[in-house]
N, C-alpha and C positions, 0 to 999 in steps of 0.2 A: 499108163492111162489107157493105152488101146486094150490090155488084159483085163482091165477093170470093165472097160464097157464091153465087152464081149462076154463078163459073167454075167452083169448088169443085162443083156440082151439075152442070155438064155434064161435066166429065172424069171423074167418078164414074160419071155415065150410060152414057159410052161406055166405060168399064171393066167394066159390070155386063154390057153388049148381046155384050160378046165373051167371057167367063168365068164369067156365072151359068150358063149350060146346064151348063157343063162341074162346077162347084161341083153343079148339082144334081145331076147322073150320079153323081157321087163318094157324096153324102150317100145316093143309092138303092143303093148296091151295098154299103156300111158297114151299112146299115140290114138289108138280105138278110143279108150275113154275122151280122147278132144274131139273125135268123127272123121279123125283124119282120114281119105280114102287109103283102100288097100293097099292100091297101085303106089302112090307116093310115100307113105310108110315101108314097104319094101326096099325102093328105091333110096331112101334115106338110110337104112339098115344096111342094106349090103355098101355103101359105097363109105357110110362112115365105121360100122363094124369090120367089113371084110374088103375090104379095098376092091369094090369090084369096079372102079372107075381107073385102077391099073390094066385091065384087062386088054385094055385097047393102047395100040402103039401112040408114041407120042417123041416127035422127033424133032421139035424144035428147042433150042438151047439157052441158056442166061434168062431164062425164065422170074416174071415177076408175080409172087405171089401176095393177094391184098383180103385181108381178112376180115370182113361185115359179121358180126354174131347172129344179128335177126334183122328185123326191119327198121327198125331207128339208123343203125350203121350201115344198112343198104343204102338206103335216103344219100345219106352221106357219103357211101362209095361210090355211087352213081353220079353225083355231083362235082366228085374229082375226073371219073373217068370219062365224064365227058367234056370236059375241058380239055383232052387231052387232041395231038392231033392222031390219025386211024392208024397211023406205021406204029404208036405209040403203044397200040392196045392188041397187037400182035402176038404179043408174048409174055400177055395178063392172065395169071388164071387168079378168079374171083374163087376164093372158099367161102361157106356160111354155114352156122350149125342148125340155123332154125328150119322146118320144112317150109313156113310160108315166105320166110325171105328166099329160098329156093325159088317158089313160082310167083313170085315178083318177078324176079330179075327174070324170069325165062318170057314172062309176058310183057318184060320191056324190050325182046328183041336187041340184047345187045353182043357183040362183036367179038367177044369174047369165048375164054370157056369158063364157064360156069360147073362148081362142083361142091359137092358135102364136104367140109373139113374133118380129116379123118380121125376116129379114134386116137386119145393122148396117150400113147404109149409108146415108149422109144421106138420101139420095133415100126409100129404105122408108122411113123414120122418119116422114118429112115427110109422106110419105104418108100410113102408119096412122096420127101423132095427129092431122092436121086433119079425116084423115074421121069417126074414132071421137069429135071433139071433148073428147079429153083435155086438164082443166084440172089438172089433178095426180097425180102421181105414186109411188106408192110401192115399194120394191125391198126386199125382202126377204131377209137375212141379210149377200149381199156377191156379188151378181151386176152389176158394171159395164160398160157397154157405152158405149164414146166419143162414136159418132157418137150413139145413142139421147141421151146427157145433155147432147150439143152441141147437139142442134135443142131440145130443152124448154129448153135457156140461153136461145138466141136468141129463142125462141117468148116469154120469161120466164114460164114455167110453173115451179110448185114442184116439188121432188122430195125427199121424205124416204127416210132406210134405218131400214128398222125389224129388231129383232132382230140386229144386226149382229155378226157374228165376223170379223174379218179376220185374214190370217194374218201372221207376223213379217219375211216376203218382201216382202208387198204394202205394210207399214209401212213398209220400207226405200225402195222403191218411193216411194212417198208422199211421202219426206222431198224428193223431188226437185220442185221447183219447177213445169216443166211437163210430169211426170206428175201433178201432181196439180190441177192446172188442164184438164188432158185429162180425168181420170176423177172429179174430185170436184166439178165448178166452180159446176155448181148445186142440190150438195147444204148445206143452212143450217142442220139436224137430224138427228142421227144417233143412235137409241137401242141400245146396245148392251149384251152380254148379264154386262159384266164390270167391276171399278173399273180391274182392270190396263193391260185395253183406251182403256176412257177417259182415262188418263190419256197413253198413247202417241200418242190421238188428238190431243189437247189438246195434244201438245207440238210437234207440227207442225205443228197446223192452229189456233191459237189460236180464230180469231175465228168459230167453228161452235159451235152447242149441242150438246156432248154427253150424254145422258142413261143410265143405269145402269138396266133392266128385268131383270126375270127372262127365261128363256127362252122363247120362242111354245109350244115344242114342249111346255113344262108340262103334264100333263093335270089339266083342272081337273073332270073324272070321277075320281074318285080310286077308287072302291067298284066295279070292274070285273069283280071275281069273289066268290063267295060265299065264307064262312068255311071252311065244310068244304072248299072246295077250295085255298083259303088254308095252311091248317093240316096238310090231308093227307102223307103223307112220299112223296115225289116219286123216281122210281127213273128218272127221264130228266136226259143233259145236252147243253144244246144249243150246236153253234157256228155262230154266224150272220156273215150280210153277207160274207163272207169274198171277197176278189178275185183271178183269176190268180194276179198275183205275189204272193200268201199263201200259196200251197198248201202250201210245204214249214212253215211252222210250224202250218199245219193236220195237218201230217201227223206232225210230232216231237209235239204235244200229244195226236194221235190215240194214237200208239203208249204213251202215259203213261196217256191214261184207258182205253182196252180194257181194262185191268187192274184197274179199280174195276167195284164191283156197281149199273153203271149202264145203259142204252142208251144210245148216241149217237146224236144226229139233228143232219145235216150239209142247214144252210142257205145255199146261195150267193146274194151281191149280184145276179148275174144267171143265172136257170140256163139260158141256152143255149154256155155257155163251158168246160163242164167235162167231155163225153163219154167224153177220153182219160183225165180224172183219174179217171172212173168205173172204168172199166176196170183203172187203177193198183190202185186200191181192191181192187176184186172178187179178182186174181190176190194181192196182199198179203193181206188177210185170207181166202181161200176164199169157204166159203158164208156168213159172217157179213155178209156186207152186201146192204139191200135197198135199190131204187128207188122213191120213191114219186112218182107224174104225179096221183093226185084227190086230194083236200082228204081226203075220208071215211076214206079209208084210214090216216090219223093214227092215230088213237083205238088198230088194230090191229095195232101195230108187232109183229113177231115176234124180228126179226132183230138181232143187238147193235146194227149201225151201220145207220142209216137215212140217205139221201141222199135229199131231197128236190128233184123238179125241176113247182116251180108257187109262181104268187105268191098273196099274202095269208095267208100259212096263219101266220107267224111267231107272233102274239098267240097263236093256239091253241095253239102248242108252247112258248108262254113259261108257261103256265098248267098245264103237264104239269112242265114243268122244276124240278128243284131249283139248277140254277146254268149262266148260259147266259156263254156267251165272244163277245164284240162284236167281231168283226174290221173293217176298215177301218181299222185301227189300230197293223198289226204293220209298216208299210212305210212310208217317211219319207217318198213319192210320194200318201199316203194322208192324210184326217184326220181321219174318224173316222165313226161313223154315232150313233144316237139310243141313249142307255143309259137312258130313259124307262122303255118297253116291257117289258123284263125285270123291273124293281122293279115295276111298277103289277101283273106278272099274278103275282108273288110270288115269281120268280126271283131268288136272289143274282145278281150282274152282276159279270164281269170285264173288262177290254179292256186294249191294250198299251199304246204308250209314245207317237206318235202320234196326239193328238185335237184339233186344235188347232179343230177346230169344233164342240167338247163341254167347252170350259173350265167355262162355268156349272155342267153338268153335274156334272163334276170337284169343281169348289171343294162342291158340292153336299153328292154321298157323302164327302167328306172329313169334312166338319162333325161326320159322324155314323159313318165308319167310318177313323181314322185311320189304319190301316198298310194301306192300301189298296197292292199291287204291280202290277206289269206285264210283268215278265220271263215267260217260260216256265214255267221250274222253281217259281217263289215262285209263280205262277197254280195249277198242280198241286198243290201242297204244303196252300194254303190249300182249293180244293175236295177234298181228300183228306180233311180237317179238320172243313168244313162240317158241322155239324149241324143238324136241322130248326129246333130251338132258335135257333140265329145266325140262319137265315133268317129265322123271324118276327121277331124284333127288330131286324134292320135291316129289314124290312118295314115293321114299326112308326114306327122313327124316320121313315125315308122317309115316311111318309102323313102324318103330324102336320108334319114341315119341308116335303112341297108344300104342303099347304093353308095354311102361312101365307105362302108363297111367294105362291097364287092369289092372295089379297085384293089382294098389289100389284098382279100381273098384271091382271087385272079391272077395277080403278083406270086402270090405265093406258090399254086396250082405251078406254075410254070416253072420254080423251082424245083417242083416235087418231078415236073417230068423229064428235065434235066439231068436228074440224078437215075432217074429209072432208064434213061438211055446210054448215062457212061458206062 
């Protein structure tokens, strides 16, 4: 076995010595095309192409490494690790591959180290975890990487999934013998966000602990906005997260609400992608549509349809909202974004048919809003509908079913930091 992975790690080597330049050229002109600045594009490139985050000594031991992909699974890493008590988070190092969840976390100030998850190839692997002295492992929701779970086998380092959604593809996937020896082989714990899920998992994978948790992304801040603002009658409706190939049901549901006594304020997943669709905008409604680039300028909307192009601002305009539309969810290529944030800032929430990384969430608002749709039309029809009234009361149920949700949540969290200190 050690012969094996020693040829396995020179033909690797000399596949990386003729095609990482070329891989990193690619990943900086993708990265330009989103506007990524220079500075953090670099940054990203050298430390996931060329390990330049080994450069520097690193001399603490039994290291715990916890893996967020982008921003949905930061949300979520963030919310275990701060559960945690501060001796806890000593010997966390946070990976992520995406560069905005990079400067999230850098701008949450948190206690840790924070680093790019390097290039998947035996060689990085072996690299980052013997220098970082990673004793365990943790990956959050359903981010797998072969050669990453191949060298912690052999290394025999633990690796749990916590929060886990997988999709009905990857289950298919799974049932196959060595794919799932490739991508699961030394995972022995899997906590996941669903019974249905567990039981899928269980039926292929017998001999693993599957366990049933709430979701990470819970917020176990439940009291986010004051009552008056709670209770106020809301004359804004928002649709968020929304992706390229969404635009046209951005736009069949645009042309529906215009015609209620609303504003709309139009938030996309990424806003360096939609310049032309501005433009569509602008020439389709006239003067009714404005652009907003600063934060401040929220508060002062004039204009019916607002487009907003800056991050962070969503919580503020879910607290303005009387009922927001969760896109990532309208396209079968899609699955779905966080329906959290809208209930907690006292928005009604709708989203489409597509969430398959929002079940919990799902079975969630069901509990407590049964005809819950998804279609276009039956979306309209229902915020057409909407009275302050309905919002606070599924407000209501929603606060009272998180918080009995927390207590397991909480419960759990305490478990997870248990085992990251034996």
């Amino acid at each position: 076995m050690n012969k094996l992975f020693r040829y396995c790690l020179l033909i690797v080597t000399q596949f990386l010595l003729i095609f990482l330049p070329a891989l990193a050229v690619y990943s900086f002109i993708k990265a330009r095309k989103q506007n990524i600045k220079i500075r953090d594009n670099l940054q990203h490139i050298g430390q996931h192409y060329f390990l330049t985050s080994l450069f520097h000594r690193w001399n603490k031991k039994n290291c715990i490494m916890i893996h967020a992909i982008s921003l949905g699974e930061v949300d979520a890493a963030i919310n275990l690790i701060n559960s945690f008590e501060p001796e806890s988070n000593e010997n966390i190092i946070l990976t992520v591959t995406s560069i905005q969840a990079y400067k999230k976390l850098h701008k949450n100030k948190l206690n840790l180290k924070i680093l790019y998850f390097p290039f998947d190839s035996l060689i990085h692997q072996t690299l980052f975890l013997s220098h970082f002295h990673i004793k365990k492992a943790i990956i959050i929701e359903h981010d797998f990487w072969p050669n990453f779970l191949a060298v912690m086998n052999m290394l025999k380092r633990e690796v749990i999934l916590l929060n886990g959604h997988i999709s009905d593809k990857t289950i298919q996937r799974l049932s196959n013998r060595y794919y799932r020896e490739l991508m699961f082989s030394p995972i022995k714990n899997a906590y996941v966000q669903t019974d249905d899920l567990r039981t899928k998992l269980l039926h292929i994978m017998p001999d693993i602990n599957v366990s049933v948790v709430p979701s990470y992304k819970l917020p176990l801040n439940i009291r986010v906005n004051g009552v008056e603002n709670i209770t106020s009658e809301r004359k804004v409706i928002a649709i968020s997260n929304f992706h390229p190939n969404e635009l046209d049901t951005v736009n069949i549901l645009l042309s529906k609400l215009i015609h209620l006594d609303y504003k709309i304020i139009l938030v996309p997943r990424h806003i360096n992608f939609f310049d032309d669709f501005i433009q569509v905008l602008k020439k389709q409604y006239n003067n009714q549509v404005e652009v907003i680039s600063e934060c401040s300028d929220i508060e002062n909307i004039l204009s019916d349809i607002v487009f907003v192009k800056s991050y962070g601002v969503l919580n503020r305009i879910y607290s303005m909202s009387h009922a927001s539309i969760v896109f990532g969810s309208f396209d079968s290529s899609l699955k779905g974004h966080s329906l959290f944030e809208p209930l907690l800032h006292g928005a009604m929430v709708y989203y489409g048919p597509h969430f398959s990384s929002q079940k919990y969430m799902d079975e969630l608002l069901h509990s407590f809003i049964p005809d819950i749709q998804h279609d276009i039309n039956s979306i309209f029809q229902q915020i057409e509908s909407l009275t302050t009234q309905d919002r606070l009361r599924i407000y209501n149920s929603f606060v009272k079913t998180v918080e009995q949700e927390a207590v397991i949540l909480i419960n759990h969290f305490r478990e997870i930091e248990k085992w990251i200190r034996s």
